[in-house]
PDB file of N, CA, C and O in Angstrom:
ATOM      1  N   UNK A   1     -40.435  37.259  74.384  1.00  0.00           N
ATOM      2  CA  UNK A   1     -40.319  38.550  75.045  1.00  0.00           C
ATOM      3  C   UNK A   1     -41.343  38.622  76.180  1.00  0.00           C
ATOM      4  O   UNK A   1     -42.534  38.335  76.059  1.00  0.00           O
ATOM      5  N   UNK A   2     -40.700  39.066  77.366  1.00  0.00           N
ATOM      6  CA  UNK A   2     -41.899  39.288  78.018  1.00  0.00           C
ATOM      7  C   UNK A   2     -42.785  40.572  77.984  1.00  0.00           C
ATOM      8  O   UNK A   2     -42.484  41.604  77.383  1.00  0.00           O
ATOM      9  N   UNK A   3     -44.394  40.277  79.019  1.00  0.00           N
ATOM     10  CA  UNK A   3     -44.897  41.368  78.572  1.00  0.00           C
ATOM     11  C   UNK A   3     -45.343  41.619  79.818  1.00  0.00           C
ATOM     12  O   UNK A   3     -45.627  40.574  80.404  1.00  0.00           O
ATOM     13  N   UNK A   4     -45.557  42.829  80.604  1.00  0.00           N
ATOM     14  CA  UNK A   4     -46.304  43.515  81.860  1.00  0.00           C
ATOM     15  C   UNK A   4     -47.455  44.324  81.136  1.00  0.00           C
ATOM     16  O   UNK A   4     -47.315  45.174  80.256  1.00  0.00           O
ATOM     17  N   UNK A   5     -48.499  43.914  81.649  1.00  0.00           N
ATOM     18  CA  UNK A   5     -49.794  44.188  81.678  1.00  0.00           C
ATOM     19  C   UNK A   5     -50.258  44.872  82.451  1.00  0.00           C
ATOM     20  O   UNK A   5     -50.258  44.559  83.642  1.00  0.00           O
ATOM     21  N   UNK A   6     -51.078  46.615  81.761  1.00  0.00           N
ATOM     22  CA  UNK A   6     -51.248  47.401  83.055  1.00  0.00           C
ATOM     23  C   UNK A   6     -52.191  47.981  82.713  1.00  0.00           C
ATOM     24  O   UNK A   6     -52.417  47.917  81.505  1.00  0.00           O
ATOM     25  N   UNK A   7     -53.184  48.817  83.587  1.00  0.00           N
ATOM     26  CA  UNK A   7     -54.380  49.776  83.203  1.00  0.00           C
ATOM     27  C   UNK A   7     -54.236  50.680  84.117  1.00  0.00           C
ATOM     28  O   UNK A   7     -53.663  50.524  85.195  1.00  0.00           O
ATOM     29  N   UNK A   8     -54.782  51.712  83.692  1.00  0.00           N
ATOM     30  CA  UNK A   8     -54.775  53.145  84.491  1.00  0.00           C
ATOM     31  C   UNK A   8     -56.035  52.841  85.740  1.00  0.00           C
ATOM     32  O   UNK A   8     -57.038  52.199  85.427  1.00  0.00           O
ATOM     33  N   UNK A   9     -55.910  53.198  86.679  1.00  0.00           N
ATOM     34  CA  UNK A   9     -56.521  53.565  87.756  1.00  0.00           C
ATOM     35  C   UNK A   9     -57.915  53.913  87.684  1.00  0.00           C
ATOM     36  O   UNK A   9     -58.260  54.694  86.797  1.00  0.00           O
ATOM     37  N   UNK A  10     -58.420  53.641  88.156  1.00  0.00           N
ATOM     38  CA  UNK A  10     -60.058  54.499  87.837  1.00  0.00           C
ATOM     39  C   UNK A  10     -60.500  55.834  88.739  1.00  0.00           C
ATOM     40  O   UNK A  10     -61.273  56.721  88.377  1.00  0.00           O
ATOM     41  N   UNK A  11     -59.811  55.734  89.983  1.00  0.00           N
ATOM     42  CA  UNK A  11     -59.826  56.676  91.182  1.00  0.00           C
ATOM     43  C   UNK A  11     -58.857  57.860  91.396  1.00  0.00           C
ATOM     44  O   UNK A  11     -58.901  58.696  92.298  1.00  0.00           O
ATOM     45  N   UNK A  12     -58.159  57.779  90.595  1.00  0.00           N
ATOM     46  CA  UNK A  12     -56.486  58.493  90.326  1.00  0.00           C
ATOM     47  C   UNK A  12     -56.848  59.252  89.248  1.00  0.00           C
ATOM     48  O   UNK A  12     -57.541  58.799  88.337  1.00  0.00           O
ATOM     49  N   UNK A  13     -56.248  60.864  89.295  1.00  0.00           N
ATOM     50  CA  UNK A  13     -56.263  61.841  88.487  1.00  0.00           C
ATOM     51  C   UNK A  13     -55.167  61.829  87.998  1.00  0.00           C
ATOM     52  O   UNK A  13     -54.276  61.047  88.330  1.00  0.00           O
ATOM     53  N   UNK A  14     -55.093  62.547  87.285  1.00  0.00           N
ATOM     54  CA  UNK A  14     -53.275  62.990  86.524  1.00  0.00           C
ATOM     55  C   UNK A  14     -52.513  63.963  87.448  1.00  0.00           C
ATOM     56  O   UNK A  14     -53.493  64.708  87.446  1.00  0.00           O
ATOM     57  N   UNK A  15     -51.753  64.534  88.133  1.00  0.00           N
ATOM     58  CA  UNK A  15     -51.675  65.738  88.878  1.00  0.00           C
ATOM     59  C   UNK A  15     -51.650  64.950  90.658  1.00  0.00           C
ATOM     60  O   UNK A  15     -51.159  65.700  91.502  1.00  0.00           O
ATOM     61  N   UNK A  16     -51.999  63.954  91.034  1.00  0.00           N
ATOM     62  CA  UNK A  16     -53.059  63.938  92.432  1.00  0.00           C
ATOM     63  C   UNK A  16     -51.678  63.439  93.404  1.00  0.00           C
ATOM     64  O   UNK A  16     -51.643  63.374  94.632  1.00  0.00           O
ATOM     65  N   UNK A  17     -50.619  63.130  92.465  1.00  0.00           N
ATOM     66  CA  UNK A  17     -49.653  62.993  93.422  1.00  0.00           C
ATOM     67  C   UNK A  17     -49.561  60.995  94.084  1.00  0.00           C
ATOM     68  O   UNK A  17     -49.039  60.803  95.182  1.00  0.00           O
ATOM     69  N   UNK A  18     -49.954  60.115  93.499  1.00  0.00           N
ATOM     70  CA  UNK A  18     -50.964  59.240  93.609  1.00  0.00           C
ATOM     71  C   UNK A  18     -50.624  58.242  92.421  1.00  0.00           C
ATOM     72  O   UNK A  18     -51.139  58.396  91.313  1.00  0.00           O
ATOM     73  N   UNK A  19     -49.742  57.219  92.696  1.00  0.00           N
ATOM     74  CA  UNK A  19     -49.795  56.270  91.507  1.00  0.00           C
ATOM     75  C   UNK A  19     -51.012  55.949  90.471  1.00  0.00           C
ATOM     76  O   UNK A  19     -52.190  55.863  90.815  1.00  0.00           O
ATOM     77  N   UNK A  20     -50.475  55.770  89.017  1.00  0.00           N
ATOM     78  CA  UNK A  20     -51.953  55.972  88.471  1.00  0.00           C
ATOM     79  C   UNK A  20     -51.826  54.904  87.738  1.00  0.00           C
ATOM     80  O   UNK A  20     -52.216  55.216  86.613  1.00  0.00           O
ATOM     81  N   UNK A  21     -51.467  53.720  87.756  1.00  0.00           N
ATOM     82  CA  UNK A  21     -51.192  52.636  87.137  1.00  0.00           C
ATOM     83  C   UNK A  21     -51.110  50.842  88.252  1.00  0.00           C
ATOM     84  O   UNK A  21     -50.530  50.539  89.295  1.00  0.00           O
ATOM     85  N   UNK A  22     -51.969  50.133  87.348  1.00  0.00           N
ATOM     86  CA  UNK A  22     -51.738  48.876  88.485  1.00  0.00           C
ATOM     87  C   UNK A  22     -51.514  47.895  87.622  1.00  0.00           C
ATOM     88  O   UNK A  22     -52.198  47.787  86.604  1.00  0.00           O
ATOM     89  N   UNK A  23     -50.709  47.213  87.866  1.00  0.00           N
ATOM     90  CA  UNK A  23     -50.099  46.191  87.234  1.00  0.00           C
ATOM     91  C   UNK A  23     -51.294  44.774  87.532  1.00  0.00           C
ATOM     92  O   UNK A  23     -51.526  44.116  88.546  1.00  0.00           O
ATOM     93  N   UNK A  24     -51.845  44.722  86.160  1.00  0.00           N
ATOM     94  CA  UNK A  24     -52.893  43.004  86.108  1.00  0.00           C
ATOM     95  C   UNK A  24     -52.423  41.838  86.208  1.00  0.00           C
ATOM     96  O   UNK A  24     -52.827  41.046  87.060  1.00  0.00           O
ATOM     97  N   UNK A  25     -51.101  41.450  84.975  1.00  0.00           N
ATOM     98  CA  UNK A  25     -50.229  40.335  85.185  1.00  0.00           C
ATOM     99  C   UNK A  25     -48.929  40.431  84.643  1.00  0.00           C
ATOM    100  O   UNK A  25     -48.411  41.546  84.581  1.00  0.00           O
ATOM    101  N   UNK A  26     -48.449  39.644  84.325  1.00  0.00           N
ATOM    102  CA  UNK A  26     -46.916  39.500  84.056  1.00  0.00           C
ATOM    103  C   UNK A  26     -46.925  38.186  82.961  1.00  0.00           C
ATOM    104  O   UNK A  26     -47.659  37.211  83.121  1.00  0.00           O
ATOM    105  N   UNK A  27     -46.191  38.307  82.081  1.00  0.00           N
ATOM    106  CA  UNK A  27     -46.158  37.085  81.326  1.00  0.00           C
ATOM    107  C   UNK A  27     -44.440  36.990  80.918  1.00  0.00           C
ATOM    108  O   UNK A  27     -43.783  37.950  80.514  1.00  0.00           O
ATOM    109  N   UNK A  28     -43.935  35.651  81.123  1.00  0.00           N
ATOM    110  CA  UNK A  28     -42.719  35.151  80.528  1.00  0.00           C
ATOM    111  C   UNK A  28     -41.651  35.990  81.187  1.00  0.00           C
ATOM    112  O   UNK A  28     -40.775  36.584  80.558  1.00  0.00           O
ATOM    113  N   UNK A  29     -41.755  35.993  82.188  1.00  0.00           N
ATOM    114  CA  UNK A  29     -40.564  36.004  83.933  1.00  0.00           C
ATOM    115  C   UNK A  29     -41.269  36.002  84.829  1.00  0.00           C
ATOM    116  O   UNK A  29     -42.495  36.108  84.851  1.00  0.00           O
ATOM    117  N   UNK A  30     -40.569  35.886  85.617  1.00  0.00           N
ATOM    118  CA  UNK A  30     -40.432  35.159  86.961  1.00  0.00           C
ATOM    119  C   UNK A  30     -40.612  36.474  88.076  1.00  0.00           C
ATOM    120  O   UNK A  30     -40.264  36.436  89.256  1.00  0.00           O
ATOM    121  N   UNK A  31     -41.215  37.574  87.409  1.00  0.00           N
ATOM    122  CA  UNK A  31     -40.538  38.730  88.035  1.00  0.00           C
ATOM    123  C   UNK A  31     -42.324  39.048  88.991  1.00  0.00           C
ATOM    124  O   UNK A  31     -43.490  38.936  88.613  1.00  0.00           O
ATOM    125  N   UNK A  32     -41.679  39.466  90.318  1.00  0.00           N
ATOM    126  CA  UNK A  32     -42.852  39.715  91.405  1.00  0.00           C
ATOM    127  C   UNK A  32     -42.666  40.978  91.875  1.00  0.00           C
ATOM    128  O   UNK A  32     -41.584  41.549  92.007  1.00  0.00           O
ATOM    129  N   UNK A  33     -44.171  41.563  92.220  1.00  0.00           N
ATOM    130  CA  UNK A  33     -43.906  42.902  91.901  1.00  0.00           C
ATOM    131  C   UNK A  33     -44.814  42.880  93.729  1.00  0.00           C
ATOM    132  O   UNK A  33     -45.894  42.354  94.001  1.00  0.00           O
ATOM    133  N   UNK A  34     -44.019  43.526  94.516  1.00  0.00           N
ATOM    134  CA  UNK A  34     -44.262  43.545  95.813  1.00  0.00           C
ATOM    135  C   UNK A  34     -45.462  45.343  96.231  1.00  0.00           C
ATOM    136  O   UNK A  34     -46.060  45.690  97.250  1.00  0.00           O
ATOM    137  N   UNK A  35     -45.297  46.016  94.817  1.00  0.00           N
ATOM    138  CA  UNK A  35     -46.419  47.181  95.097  1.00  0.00           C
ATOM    139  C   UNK A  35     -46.735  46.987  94.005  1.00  0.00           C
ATOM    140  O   UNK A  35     -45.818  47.006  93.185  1.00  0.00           O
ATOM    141  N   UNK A  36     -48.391  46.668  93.405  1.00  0.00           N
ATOM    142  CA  UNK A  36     -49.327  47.101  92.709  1.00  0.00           C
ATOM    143  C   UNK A  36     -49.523  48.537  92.147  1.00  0.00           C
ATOM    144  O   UNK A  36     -49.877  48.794  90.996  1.00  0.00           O
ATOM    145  N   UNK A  37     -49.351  49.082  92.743  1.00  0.00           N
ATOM    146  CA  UNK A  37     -49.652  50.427  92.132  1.00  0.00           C
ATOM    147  C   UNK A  37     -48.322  50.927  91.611  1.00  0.00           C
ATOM    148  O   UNK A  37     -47.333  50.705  92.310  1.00  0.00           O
ATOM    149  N   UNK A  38     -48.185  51.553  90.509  1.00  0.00           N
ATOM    150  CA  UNK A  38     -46.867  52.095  90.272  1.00  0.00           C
ATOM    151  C   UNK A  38     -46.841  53.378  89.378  1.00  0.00           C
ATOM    152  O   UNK A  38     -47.549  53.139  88.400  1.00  0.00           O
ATOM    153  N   UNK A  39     -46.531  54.125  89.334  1.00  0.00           N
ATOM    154  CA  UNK A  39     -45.878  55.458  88.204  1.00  0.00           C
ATOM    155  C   UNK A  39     -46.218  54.981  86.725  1.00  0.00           C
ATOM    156  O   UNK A  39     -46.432  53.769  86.681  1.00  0.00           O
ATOM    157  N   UNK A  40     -46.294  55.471  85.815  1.00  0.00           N
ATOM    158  CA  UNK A  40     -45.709  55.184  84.761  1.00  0.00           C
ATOM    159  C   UNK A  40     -44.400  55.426  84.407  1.00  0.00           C
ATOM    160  O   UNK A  40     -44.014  54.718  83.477  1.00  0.00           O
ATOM    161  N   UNK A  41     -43.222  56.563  85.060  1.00  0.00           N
ATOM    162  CA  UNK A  41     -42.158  56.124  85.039  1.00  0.00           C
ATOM    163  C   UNK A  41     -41.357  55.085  85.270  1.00  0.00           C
ATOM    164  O   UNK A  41     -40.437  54.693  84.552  1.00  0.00           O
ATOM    165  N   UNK A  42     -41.885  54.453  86.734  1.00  0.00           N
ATOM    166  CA  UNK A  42     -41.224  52.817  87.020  1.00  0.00           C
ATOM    167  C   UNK A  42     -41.985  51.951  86.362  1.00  0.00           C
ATOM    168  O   UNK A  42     -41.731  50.747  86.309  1.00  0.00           O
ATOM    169  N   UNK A  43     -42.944  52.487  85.832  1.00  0.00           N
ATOM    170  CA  UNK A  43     -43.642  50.925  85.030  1.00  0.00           C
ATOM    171  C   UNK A  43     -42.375  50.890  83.659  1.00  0.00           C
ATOM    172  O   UNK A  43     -41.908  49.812  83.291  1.00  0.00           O
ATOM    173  N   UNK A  44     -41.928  52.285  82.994  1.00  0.00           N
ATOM    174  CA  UNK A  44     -41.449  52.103  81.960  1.00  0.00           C
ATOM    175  C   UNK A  44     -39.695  51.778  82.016  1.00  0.00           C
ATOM    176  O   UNK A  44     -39.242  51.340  80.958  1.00  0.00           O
ATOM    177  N   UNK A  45     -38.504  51.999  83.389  1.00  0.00           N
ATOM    178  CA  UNK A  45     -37.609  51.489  83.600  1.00  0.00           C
ATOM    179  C   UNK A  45     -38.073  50.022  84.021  1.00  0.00           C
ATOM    180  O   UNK A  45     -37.704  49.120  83.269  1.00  0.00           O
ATOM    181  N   UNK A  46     -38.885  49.658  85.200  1.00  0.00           N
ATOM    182  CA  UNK A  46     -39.067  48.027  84.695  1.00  0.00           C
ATOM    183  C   UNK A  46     -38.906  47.680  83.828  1.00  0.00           C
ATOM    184  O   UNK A  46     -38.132  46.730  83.713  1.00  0.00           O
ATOM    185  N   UNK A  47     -39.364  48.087  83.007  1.00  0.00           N
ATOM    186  CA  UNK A  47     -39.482  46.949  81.303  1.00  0.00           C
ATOM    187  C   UNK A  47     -38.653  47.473  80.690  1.00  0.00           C
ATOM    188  O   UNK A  47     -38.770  46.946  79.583  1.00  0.00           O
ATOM    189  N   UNK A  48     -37.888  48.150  80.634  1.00  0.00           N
ATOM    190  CA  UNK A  48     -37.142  48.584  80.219  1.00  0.00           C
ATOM    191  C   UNK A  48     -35.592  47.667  80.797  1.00  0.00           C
ATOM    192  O   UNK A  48     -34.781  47.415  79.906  1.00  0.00           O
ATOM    193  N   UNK A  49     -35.352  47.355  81.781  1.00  0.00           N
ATOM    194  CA  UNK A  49     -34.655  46.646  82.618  1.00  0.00           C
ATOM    195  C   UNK A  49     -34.950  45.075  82.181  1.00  0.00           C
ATOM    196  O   UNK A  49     -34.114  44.176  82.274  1.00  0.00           O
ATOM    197  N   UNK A  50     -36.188  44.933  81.728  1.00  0.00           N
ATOM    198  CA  UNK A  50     -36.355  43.131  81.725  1.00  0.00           C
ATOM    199  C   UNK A  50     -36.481  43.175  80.370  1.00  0.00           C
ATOM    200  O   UNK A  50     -36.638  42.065  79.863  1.00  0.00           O
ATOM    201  N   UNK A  51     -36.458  44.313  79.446  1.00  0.00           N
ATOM    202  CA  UNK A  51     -36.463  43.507  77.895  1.00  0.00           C
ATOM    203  C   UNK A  51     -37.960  43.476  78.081  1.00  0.00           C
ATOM    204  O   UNK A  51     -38.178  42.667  77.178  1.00  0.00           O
ATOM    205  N   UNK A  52     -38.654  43.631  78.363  1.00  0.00           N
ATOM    206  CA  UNK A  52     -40.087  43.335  78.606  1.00  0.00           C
ATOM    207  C   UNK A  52     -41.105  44.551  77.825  1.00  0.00           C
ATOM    208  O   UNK A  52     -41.005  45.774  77.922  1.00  0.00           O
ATOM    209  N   UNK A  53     -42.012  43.812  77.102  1.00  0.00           N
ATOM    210  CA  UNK A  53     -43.269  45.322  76.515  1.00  0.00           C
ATOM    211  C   UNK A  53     -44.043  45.749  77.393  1.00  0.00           C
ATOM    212  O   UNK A  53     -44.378  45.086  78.375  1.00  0.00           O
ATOM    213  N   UNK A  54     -44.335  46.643  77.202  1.00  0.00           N
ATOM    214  CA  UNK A  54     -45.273  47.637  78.309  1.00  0.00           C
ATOM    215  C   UNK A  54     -47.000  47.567  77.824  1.00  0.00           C
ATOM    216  O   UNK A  54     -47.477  48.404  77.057  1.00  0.00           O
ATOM    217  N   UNK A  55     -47.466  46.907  78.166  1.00  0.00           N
ATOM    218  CA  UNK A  55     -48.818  46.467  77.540  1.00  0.00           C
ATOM    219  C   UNK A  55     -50.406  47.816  78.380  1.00  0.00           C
ATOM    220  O   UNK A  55     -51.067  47.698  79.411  1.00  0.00           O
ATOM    221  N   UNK A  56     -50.409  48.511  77.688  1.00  0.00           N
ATOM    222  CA  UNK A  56     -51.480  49.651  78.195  1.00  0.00           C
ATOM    223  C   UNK A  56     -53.038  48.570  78.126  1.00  0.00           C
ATOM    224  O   UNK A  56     -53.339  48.090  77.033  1.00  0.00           O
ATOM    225  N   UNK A  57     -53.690  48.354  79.038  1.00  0.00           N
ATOM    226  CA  UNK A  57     -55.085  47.732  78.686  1.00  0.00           C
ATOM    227  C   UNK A  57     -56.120  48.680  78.383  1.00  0.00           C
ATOM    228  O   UNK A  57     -55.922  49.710  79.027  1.00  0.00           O
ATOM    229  N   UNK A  58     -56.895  48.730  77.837  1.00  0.00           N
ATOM    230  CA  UNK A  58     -57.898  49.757  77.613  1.00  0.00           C
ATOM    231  C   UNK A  58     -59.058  49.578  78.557  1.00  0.00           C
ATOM    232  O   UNK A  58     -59.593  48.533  78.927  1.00  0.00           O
ATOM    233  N   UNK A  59     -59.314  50.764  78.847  1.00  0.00           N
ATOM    234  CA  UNK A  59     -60.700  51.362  79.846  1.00  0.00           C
ATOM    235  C   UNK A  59     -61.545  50.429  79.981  1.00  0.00           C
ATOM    236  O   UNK A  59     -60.918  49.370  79.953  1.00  0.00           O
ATOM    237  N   UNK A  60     -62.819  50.217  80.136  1.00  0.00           N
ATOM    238  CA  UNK A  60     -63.953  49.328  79.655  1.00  0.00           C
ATOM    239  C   UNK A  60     -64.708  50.367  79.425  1.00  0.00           C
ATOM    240  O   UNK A  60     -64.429  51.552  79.603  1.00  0.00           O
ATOM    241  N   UNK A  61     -66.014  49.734  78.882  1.00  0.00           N
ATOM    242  CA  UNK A  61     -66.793  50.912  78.149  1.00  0.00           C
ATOM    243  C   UNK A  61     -68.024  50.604  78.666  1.00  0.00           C
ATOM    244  O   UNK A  61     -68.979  51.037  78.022  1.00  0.00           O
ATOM    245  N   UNK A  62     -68.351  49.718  80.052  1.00  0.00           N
ATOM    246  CA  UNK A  62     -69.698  49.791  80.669  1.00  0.00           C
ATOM    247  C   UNK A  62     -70.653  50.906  81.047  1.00  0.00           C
ATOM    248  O   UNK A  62     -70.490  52.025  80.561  1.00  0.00           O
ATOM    249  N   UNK A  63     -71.395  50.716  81.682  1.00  0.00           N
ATOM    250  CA  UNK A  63     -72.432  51.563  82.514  1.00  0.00           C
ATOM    251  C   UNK A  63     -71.703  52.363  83.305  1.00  0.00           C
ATOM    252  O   UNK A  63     -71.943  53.556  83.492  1.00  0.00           O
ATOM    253  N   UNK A  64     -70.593  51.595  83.898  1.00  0.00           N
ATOM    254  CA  UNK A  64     -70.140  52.049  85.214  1.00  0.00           C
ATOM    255  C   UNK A  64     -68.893  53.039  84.893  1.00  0.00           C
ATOM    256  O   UNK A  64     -68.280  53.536  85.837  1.00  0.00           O
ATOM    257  N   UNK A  65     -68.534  53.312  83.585  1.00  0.00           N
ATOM    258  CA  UNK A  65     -67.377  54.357  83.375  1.00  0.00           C
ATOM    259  C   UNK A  65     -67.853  55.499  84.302  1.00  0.00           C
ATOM    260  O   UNK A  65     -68.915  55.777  84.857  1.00  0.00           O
ATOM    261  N   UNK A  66     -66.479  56.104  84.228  1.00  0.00           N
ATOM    262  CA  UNK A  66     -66.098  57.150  84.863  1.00  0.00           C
ATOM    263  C   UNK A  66     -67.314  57.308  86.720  1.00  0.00           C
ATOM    264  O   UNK A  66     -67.471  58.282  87.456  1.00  0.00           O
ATOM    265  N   UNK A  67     -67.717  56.305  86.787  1.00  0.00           N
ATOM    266  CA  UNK A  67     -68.225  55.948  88.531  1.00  0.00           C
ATOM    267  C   UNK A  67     -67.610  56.452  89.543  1.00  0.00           C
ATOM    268  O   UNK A  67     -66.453  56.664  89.177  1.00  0.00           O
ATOM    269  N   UNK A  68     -67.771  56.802  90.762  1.00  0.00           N
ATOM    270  CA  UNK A  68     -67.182  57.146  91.843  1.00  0.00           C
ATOM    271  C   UNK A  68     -67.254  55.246  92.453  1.00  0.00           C
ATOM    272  O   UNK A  68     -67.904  54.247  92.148  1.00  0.00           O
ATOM    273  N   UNK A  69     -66.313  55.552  93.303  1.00  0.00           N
ATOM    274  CA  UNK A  69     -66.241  54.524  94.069  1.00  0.00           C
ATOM    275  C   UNK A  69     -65.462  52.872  93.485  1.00  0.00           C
ATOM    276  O   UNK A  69     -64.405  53.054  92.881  1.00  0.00           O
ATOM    277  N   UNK A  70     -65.761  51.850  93.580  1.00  0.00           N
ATOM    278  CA  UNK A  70     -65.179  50.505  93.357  1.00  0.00           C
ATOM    279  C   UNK A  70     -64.158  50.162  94.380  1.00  0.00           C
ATOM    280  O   UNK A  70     -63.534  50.989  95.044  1.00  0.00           O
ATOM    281  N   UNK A  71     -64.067  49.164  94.434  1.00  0.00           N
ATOM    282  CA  UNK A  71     -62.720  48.437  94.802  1.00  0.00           C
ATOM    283  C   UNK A  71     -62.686  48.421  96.356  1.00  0.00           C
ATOM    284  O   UNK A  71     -61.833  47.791  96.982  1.00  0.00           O
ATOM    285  N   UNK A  72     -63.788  49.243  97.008  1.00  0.00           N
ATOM    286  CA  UNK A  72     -64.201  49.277  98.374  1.00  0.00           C
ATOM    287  C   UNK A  72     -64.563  47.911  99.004  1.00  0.00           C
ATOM    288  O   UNK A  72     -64.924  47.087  98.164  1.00  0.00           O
ATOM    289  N   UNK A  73     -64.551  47.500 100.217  1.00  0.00           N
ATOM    290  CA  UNK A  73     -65.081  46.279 100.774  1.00  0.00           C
ATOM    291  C   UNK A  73     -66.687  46.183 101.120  1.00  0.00           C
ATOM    292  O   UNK A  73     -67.276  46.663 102.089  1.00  0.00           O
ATOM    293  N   UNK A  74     -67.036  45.668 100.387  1.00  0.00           N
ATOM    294  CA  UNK A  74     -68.618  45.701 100.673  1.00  0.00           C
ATOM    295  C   UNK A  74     -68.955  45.506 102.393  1.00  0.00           C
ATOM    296  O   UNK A  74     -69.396  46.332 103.192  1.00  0.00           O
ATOM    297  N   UNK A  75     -68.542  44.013 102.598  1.00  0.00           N
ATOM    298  CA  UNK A  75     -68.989  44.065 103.934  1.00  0.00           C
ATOM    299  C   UNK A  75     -67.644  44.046 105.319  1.00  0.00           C
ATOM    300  O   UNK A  75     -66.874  43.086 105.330  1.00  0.00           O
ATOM    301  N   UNK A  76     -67.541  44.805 106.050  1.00  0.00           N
ATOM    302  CA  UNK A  76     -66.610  44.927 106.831  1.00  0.00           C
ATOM    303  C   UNK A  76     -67.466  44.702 108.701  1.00  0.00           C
ATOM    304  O   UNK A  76     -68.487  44.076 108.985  1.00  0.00           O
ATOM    305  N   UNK A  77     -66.586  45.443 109.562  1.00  0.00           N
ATOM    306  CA  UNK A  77     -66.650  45.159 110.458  1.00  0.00           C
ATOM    307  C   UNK A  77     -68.092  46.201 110.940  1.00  0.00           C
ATOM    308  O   UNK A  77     -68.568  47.093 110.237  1.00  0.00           O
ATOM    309  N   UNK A  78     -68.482  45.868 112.036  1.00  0.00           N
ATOM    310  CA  UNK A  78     -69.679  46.261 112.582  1.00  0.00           C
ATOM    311  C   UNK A  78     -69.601  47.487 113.351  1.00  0.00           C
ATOM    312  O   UNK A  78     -69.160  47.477 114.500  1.00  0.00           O
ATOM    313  N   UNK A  79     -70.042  48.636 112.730  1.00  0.00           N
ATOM    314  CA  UNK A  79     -69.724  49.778 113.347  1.00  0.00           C
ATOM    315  C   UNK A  79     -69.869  49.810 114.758  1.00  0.00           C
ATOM    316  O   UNK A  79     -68.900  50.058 115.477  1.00  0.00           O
ATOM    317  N   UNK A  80     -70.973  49.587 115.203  1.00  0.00           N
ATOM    318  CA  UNK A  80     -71.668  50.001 116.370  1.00  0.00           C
ATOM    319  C   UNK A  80     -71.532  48.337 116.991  1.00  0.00           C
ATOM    320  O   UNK A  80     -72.004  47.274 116.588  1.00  0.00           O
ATOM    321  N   UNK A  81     -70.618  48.711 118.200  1.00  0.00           N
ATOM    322  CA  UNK A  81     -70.495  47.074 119.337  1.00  0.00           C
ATOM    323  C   UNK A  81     -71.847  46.809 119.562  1.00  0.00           C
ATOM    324  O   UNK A  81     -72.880  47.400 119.250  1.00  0.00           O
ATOM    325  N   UNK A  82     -71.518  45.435 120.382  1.00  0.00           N
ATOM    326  CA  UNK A  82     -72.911  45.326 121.240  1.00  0.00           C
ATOM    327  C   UNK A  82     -73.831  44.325 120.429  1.00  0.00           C
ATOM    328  O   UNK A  82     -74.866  44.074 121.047  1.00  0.00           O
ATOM    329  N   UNK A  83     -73.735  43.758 119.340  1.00  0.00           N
ATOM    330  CA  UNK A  83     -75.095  43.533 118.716  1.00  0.00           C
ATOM    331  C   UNK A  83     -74.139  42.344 118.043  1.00  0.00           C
ATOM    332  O   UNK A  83     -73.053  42.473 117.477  1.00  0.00           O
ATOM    333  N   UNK A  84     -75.041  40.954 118.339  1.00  0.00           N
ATOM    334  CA  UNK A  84     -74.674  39.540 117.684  1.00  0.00           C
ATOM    335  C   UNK A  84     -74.906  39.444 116.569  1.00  0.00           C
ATOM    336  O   UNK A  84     -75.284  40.377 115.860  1.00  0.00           O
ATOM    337  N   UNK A  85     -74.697  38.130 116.155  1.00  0.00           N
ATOM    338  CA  UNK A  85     -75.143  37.898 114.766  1.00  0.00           C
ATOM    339  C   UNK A  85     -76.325  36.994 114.933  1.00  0.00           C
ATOM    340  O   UNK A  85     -77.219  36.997 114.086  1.00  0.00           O
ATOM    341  N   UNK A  86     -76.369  36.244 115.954  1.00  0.00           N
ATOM    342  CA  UNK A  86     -77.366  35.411 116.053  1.00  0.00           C
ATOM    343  C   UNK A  86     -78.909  36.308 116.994  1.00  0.00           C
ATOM    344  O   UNK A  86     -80.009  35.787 116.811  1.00  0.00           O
ATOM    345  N   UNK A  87     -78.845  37.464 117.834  1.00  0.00           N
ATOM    346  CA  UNK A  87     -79.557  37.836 118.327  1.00  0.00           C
ATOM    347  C   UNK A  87     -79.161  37.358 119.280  1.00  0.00           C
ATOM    348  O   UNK A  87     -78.484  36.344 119.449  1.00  0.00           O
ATOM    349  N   UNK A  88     -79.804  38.490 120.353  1.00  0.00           N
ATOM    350  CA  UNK A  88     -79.681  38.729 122.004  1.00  0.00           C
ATOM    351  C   UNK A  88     -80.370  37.183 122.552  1.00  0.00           C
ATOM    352  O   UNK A  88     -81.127  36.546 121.820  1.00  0.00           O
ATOM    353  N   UNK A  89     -79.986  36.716 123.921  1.00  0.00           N
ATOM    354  CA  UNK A  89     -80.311  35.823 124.591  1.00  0.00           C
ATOM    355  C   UNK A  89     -81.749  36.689 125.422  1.00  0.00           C
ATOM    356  O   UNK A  89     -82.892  36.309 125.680  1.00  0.00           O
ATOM    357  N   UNK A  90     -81.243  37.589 125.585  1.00  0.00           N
ATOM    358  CA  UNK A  90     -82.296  38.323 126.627  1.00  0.00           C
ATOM    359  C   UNK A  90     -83.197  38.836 125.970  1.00  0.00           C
ATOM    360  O   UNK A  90     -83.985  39.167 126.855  1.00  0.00           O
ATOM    361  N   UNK A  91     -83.683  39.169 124.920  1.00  0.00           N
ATOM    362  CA  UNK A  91     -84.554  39.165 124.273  1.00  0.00           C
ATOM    363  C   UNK A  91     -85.301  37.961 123.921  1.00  0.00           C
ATOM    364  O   UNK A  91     -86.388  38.247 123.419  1.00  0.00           O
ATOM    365  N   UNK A  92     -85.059  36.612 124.025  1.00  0.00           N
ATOM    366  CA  UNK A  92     -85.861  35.308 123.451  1.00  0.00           C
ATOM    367  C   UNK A  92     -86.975  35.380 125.096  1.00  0.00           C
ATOM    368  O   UNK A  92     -87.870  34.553 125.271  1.00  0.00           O
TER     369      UNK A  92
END
């Protein structure tokens, strides 16, 4: 039987209008899932459609429960132009 593997959102309320479910993996089909985030209604016609169990993962129970933030890009692009990585020529 197959099984879809999923956990609730950490950033997503109940109410917010806002998929609250992301699919981790897939076991025993072939089946590719082109949006990550999904309903729990389409999580439950999916599997419902493939014969497949609906596998809920549980929370974790770190430091970091119920946290603002995650899943952000630590380092991105450089706000403010103008400035190298190696340092100015005109400054040496």
């Amino acid at each position: 039987m197959a099984r879809i593997f999923v956990r609730e959102r950490g950033n997503v309320r109940e109410g917010e209008g806002r998929p609250r479910f992301a699919v981790v993996g897939v076991e025993g089909t072939d089946m590719k899932f082109f949006k990550t985030h999904l309903r729990k209604g389409e999580l439950e016609a999916i599997a419902q459609a493939l014969g497949a169990e609906l596998v809920t993962l549980p929370r974790g129970s770190g430091e970091h429960v119920g946290e603002e933030g995650g899943g952000k890009r630590r380092h991105g692009r450089r706000k403010h132009g103008g400035e190298s990585r190696g340092g100015d020529a005109a400054s040496a």
